[in-house]
BAFI-787198 format. One record per atom (N, C-alpha, C): residue in one letter; atom name; x, y, z. Coordinates in pm, 1 decimal. Layout:
REM BAFI-787198
- code; site; c1; c2; c3
- A; CA; X; Y; Z
...
END
This chain:
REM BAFI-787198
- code; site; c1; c2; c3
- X; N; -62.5; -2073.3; 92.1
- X; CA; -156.5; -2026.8; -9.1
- X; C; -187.4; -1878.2; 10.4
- X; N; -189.5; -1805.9; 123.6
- X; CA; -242.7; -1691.1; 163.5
- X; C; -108.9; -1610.0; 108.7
- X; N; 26.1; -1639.1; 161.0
- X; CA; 124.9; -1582.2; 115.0
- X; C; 140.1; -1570.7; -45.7
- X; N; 99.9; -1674.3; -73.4
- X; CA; 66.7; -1650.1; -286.7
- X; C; -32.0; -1568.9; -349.0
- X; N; -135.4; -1522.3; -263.2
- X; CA; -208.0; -1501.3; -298.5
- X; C; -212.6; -1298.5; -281.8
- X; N; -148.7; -1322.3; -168.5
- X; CA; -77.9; -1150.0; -110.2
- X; C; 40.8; -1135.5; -259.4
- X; N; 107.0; -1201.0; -232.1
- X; CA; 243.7; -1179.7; -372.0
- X; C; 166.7; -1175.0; -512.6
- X; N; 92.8; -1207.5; -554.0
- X; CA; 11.4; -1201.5; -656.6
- X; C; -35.5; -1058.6; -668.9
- X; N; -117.4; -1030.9; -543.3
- X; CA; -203.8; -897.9; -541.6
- X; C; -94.8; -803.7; -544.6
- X; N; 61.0; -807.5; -511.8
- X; CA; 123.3; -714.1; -464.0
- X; C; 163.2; -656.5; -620.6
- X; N; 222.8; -757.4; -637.1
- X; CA; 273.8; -752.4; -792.7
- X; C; 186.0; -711.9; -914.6
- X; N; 86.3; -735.6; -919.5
- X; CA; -47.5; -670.2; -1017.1
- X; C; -37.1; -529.7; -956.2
- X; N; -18.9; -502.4; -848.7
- X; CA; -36.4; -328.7; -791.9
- X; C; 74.5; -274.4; -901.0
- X; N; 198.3; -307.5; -946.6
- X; CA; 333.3; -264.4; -1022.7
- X; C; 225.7; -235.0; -1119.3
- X; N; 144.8; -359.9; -1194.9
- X; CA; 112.5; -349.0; -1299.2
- X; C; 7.1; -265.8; -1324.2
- X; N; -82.8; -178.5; -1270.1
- X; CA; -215.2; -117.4; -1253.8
- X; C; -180.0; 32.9; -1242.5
- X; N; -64.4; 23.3; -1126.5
- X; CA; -61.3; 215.2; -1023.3
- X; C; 16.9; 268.5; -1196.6
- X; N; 101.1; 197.2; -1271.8
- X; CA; 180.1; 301.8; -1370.8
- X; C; 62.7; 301.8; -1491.7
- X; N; -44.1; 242.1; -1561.7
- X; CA; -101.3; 196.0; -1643.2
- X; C; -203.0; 344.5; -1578.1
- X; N; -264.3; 338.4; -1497.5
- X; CA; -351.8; 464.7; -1436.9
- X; C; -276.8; 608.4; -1436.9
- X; N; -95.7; 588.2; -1437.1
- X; CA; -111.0; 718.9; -1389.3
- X; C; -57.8; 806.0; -1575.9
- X; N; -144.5; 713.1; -1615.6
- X; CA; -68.1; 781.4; -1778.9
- X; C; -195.9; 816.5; -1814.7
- X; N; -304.3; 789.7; -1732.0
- X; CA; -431.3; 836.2; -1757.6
- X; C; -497.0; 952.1; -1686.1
- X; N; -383.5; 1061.0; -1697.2
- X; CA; -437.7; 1161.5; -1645.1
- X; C; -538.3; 1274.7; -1701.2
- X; N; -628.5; 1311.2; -1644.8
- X; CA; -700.0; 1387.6; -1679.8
- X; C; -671.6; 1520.9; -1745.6
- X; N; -731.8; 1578.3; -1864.0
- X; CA; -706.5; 1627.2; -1936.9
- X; C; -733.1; 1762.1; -1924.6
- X; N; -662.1; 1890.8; -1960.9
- X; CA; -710.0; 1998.8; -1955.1
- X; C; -755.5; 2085.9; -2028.4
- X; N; -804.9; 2171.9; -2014.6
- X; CA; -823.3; 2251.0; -2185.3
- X; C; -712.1; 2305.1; -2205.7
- X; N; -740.7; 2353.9; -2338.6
- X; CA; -595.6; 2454.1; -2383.1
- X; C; -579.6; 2590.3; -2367.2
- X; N; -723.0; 2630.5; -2329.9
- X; CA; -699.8; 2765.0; -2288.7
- X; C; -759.2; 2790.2; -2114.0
- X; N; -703.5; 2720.7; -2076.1
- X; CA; -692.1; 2739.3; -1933.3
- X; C; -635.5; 2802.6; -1819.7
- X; N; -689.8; 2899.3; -1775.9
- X; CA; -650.5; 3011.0; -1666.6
- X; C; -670.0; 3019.8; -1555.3
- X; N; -557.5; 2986.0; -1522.0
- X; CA; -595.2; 2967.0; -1300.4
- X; C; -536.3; 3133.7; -1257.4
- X; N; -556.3; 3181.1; -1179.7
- X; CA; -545.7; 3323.1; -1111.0
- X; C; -582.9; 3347.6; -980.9
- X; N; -498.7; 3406.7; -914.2
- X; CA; -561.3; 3510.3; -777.2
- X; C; -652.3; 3633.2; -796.6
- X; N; -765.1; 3634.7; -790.8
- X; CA; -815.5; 3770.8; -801.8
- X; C; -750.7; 3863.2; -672.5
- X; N; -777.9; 3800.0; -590.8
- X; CA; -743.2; 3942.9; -429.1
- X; C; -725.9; 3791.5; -339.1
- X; N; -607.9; 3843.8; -300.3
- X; CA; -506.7; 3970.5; -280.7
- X; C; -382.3; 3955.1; -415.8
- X; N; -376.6; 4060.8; -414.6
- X; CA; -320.6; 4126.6; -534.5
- X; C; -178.5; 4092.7; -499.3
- X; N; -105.1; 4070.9; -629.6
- X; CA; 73.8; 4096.9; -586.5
- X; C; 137.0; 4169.4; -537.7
- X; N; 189.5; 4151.0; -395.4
- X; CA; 287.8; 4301.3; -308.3
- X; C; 137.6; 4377.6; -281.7
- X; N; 44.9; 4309.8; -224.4
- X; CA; -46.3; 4390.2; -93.0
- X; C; -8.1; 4307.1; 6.1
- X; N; -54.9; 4434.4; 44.9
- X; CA; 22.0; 4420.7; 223.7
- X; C; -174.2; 4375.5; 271.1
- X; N; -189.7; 4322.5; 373.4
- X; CA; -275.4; 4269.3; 400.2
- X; C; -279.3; 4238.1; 595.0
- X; N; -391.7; 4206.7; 617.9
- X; CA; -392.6; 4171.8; 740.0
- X; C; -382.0; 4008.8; 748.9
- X; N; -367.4; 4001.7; 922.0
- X; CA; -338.0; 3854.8; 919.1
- X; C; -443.0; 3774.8; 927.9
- X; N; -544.8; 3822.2; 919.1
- X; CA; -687.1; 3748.4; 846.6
- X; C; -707.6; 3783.6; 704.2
- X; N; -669.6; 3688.6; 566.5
- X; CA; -681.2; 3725.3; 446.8
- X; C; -784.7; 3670.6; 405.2
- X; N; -839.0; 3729.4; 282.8
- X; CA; -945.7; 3667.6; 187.5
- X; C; -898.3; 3641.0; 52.7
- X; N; -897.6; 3463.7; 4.7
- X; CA; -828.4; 3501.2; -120.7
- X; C; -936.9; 3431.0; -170.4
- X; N; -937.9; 3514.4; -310.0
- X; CA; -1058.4; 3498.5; -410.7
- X; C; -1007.3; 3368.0; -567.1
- X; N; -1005.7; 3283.8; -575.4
- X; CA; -988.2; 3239.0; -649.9
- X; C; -1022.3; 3277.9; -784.8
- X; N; -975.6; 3254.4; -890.2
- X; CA; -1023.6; 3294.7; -1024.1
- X; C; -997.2; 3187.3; -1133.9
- X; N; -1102.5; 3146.8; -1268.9
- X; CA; -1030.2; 3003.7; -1297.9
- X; C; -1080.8; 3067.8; -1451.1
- X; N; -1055.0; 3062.8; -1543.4
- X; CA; -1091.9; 3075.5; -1702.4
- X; C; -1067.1; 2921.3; -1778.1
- X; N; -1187.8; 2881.5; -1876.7
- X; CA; -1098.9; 2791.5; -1966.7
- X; C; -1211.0; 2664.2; -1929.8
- X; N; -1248.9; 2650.4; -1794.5
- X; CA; -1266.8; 2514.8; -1725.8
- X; C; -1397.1; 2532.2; -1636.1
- X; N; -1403.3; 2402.9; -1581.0
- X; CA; -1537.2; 2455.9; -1478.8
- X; C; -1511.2; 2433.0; -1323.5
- X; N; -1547.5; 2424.7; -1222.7
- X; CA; -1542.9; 2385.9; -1144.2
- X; C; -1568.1; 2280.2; -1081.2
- X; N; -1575.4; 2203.8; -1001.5
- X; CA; -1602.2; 2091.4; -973.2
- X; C; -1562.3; 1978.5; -843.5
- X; N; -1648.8; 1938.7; -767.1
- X; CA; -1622.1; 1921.4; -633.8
- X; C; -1495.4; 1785.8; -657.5
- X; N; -1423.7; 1762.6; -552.1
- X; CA; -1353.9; 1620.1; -559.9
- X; C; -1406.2; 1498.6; -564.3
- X; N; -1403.0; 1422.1; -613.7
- X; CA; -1452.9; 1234.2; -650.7
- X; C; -1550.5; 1272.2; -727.5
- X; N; -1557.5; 1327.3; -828.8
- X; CA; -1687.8; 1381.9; -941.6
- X; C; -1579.9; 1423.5; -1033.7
- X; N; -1637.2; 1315.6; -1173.1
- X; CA; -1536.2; 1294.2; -1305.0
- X; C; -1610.1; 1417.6; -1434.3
- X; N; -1612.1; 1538.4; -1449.7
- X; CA; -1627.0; 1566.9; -1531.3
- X; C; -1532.8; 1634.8; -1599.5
- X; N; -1534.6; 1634.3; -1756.5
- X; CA; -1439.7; 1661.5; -1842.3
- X; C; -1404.5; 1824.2; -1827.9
- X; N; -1292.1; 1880.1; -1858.0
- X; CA; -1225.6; 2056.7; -1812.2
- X; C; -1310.0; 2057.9; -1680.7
- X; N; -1297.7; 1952.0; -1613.8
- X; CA; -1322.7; 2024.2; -1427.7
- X; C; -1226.9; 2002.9; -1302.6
- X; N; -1204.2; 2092.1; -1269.2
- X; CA; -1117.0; 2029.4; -1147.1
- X; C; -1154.8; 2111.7; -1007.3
- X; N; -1055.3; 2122.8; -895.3
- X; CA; -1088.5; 2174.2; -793.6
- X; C; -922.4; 2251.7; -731.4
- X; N; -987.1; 2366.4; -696.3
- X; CA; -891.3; 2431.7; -641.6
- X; C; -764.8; 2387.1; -525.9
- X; N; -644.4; 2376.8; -505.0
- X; CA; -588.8; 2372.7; -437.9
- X; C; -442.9; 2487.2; -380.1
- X; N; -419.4; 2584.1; -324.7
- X; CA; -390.5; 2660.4; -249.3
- X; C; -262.9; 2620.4; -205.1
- X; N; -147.7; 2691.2; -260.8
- X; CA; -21.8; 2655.5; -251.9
- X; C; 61.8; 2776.0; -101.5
- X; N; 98.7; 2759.0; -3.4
- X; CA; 117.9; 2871.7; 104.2
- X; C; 268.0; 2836.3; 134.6
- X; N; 354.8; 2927.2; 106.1
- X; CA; 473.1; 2936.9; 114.7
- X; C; 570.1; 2814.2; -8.8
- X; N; 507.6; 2759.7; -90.1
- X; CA; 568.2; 2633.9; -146.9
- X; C; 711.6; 2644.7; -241.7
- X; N; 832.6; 2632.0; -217.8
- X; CA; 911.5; 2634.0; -315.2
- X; C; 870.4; 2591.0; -430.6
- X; N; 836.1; 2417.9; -390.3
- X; CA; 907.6; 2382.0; -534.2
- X; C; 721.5; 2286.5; -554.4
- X; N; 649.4; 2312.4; -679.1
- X; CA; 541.1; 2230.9; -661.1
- X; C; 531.4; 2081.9; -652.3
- X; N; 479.9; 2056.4; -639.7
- X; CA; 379.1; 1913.3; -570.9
- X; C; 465.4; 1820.2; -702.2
- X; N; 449.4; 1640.6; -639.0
- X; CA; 441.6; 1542.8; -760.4
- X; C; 338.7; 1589.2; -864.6
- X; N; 351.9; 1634.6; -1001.1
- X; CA; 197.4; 1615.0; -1053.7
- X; C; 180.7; 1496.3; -1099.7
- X; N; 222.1; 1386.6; -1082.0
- X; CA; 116.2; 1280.4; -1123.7
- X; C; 97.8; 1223.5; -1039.9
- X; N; 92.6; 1248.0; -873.1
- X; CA; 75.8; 1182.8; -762.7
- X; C; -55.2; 1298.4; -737.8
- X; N; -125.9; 1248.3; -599.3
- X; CA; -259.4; 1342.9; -533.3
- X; C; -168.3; 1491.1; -496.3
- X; N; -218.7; 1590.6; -465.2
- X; CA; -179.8; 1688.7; -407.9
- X; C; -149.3; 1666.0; -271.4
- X; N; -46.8; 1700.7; -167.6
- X; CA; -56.9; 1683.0; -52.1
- X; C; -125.5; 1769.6; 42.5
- X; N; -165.7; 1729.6; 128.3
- X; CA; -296.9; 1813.2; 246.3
- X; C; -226.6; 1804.9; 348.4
- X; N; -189.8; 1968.4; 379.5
- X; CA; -133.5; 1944.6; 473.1
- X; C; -162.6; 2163.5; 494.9
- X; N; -68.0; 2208.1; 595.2
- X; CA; -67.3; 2371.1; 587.1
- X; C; -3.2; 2471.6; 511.6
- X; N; 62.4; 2369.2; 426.0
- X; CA; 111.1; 2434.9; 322.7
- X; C; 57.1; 2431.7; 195.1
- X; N; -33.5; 2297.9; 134.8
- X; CA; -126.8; 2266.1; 68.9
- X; C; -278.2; 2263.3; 98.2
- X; N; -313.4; 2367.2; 46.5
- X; CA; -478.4; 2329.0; 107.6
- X; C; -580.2; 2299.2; -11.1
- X; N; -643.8; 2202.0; 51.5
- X; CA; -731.3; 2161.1; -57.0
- X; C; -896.1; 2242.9; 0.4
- X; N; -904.6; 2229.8; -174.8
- X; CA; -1078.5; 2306.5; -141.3
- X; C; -1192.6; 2231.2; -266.2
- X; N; -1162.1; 2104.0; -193.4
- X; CA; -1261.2; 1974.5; -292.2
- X; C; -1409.8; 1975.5; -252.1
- X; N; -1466.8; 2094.5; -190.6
- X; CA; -1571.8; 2098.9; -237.8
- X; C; -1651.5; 2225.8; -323.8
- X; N; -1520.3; 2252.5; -386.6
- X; CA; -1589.9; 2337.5; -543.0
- X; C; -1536.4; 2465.3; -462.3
- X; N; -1481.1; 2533.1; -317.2
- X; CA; -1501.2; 2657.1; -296.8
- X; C; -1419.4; 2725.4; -381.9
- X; N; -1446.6; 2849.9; -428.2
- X; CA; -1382.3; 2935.7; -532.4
- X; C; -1318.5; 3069.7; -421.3
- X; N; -1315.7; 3060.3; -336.0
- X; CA; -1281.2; 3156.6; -191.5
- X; C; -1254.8; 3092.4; -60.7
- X; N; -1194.3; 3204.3; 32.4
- X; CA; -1116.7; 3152.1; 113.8
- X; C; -1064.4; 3245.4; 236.4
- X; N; -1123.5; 3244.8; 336.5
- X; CA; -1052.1; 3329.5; 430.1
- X; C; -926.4; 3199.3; 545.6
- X; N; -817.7; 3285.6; 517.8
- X; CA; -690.9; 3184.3; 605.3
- X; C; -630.6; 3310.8; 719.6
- X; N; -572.5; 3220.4; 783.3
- X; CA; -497.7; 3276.0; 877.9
- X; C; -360.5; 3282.1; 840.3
- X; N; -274.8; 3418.4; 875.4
- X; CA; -121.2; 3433.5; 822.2
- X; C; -41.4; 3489.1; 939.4
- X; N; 78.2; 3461.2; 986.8
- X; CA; 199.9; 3522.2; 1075.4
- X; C; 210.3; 3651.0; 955.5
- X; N; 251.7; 3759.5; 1042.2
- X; CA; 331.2; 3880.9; 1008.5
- X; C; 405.6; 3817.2; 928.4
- X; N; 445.0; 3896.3; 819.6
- X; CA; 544.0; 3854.5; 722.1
- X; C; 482.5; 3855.3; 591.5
- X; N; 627.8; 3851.2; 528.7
- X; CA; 564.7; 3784.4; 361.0
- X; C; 545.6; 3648.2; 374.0
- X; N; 461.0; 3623.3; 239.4
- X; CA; 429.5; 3501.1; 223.1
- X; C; 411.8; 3455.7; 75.3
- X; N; 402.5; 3364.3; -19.7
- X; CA; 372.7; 3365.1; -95.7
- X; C; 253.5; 3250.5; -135.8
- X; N; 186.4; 3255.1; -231.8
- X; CA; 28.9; 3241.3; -270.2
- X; C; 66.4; 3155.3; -420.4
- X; N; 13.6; 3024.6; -433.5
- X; CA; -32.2; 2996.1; -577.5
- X; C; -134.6; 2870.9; -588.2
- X; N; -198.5; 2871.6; -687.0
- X; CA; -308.8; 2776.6; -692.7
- X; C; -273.1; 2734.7; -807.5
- X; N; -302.1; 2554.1; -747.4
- X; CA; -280.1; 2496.3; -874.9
- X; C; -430.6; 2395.8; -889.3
- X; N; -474.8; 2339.3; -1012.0
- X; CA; -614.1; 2286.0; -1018.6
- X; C; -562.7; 2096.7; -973.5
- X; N; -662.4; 2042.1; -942.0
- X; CA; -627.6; 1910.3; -900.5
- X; C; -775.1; 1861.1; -980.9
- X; N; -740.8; 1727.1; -1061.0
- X; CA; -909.0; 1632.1; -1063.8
- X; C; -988.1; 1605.6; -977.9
- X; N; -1068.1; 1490.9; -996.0
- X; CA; -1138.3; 1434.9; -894.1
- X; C; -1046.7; 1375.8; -817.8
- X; N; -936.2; 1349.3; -838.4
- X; CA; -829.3; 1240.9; -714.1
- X; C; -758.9; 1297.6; -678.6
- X; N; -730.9; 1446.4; -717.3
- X; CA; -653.0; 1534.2; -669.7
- X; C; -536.2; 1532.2; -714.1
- X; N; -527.9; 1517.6; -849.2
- X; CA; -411.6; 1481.4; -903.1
- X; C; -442.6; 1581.7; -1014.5
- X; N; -267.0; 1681.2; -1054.0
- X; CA; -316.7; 1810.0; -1140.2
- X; C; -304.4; 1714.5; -1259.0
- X; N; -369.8; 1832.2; -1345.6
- X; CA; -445.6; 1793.2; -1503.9
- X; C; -286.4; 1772.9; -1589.6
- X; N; -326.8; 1749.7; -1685.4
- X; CA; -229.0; 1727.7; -1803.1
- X; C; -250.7; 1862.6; -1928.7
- X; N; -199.5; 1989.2; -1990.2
- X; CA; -119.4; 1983.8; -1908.0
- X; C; -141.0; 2086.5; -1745.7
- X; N; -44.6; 2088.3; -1659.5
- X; CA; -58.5; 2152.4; -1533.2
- X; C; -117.1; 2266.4; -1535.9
- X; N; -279.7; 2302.6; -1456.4
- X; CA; -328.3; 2445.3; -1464.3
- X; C; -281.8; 2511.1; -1334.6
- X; N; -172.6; 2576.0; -1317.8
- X; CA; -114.3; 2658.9; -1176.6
- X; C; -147.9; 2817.7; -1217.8
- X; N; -131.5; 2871.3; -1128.9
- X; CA; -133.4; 3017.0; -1140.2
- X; C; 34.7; 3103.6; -1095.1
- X; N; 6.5; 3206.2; -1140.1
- X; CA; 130.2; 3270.5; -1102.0
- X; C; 139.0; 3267.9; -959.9
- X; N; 282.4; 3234.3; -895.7
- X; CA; 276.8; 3265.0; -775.9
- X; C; 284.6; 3441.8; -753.5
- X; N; 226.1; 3427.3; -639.2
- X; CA; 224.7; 3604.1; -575.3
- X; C; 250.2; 3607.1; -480.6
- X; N; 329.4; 3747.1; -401.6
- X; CA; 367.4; 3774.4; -280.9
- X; C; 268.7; 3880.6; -205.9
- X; N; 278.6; 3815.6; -78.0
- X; CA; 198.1; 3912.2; -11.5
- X; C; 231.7; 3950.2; 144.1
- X; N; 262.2; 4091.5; 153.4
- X; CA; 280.8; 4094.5; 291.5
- X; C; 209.7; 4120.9; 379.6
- X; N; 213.6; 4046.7; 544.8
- X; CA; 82.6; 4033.6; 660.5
- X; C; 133.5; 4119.1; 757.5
- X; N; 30.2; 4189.9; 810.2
- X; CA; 82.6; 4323.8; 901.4
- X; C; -15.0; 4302.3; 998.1
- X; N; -21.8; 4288.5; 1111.8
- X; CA; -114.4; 4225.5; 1171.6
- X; C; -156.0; 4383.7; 1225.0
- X; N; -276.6; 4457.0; 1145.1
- X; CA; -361.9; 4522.8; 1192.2
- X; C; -436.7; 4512.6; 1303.4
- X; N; -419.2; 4579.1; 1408.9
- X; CA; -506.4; 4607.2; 1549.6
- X; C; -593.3; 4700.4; 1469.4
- X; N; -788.6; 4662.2; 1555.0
- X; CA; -885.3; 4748.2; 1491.4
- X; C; -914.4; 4834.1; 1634.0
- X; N; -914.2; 4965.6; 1605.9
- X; CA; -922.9; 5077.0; 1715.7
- X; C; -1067.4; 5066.6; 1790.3
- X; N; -1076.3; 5096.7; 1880.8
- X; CA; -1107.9; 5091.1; 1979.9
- X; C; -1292.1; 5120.0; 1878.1
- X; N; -1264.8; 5296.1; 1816.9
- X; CA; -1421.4; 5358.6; 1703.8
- X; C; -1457.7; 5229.6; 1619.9
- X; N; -1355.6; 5146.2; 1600.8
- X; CA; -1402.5; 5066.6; 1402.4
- X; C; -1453.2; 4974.2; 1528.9
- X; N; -1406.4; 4896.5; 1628.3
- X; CA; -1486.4; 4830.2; 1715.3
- X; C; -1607.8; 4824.8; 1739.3
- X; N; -1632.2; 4929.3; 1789.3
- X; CA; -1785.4; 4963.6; 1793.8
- X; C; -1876.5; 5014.9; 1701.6
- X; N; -1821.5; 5078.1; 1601.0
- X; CA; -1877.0; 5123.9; 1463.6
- X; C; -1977.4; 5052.5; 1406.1
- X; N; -2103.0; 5118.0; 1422.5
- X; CA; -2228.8; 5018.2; 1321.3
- X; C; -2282.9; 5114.2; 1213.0
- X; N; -2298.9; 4993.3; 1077.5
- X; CA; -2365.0; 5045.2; 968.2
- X; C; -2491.4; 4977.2; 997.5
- X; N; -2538.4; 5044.0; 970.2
- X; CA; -2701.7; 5005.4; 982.2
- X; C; -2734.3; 4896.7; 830.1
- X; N; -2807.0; 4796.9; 861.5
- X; CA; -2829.5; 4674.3; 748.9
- X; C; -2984.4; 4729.5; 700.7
- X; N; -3037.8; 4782.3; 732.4
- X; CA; -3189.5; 4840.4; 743.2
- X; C; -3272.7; 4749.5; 798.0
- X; N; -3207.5; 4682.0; 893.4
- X; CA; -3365.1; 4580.1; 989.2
- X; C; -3275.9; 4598.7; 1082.0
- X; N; -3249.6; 4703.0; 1137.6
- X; CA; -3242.3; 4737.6; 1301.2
- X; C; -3073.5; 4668.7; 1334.5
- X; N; -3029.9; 4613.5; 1256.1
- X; CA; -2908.3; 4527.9; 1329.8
- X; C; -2815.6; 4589.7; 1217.8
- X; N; -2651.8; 4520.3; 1247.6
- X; CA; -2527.1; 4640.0; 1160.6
- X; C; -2478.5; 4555.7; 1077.9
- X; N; -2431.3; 4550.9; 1020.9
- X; CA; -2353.1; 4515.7; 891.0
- X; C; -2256.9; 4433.2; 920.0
END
């Protein structure tokens, strides 16, 4: 009975996972994903800051269903993109940022690299149709800070530096 009852559940899974994944979440039509900074072909240090940029849509943390919302995800070195009708994968080449962040400081090896963001729903699965951004290149130069910028203080105006 237990074995009928597993084969039952297994087989309804066929019938449910394809029926859901035609129900993907919808995007607007004028929807704009972007890198603000770092810019295409800057050279950069190997501590970067990348600024997300999104037009069209809103933002919105992961497992929270609202309509034109999704959440950023951070494409680092990726040929070829993700399943889109599967979740995004999490991993160091995919980074997810499901709780709404619109920014980002990462760590980079010397070298080029390349940069693209694509939007994911609440399940992390991109919209219909796909909001990605242009990919961009960027090269990492691993800046040493001199000995003066070390010690260098701007004054914050309550006694301590910037």
């Amino acid at each position: 009975m237990k074995n009928y009852i597993t084969s039952i559940l297994f087989f309804m899974g066929f019938l449910i996972v394809p029926a859901y994944a035609d129900d993907k979440s919808k995007a607007a039509d004028n929807a704009n994903l972007y890198i603000i900074s770092p810019k295409d072909g800057e050279t950069v240090s190997s501590s970067v800051k990348i600024v997300f940029g999104l037009d069209g849509m809103g933002v919105a943390p992961a497992g929270i269903k609202f309509n034109n919302t999704g959440h950023h995800h951070l494409l680092i070195d990726v040929a070829e993109l993700p399943d889109t009708n599967s979740p995004i994968p999490s991993d160091d080449n995919h980074r997810h940022f499901g709780k709404g962040q619109t920014e980002t400081v990462i760590e980079l090896d010397q070298g080029e690299h390349t940069l693209q963001l694509i939007l994911g729903d609440h399940m992390h699965i991109p919209h219909d149709p796909v909001v990605i951004s242009e990919k961009i290149k960027i090269n990492v130069e691993d800046k040493e800070i001199s000995p003066q910028e070390k010690t260098k203080c701007i004054s914050n105006g309550y006694g301590g530096c910037k």
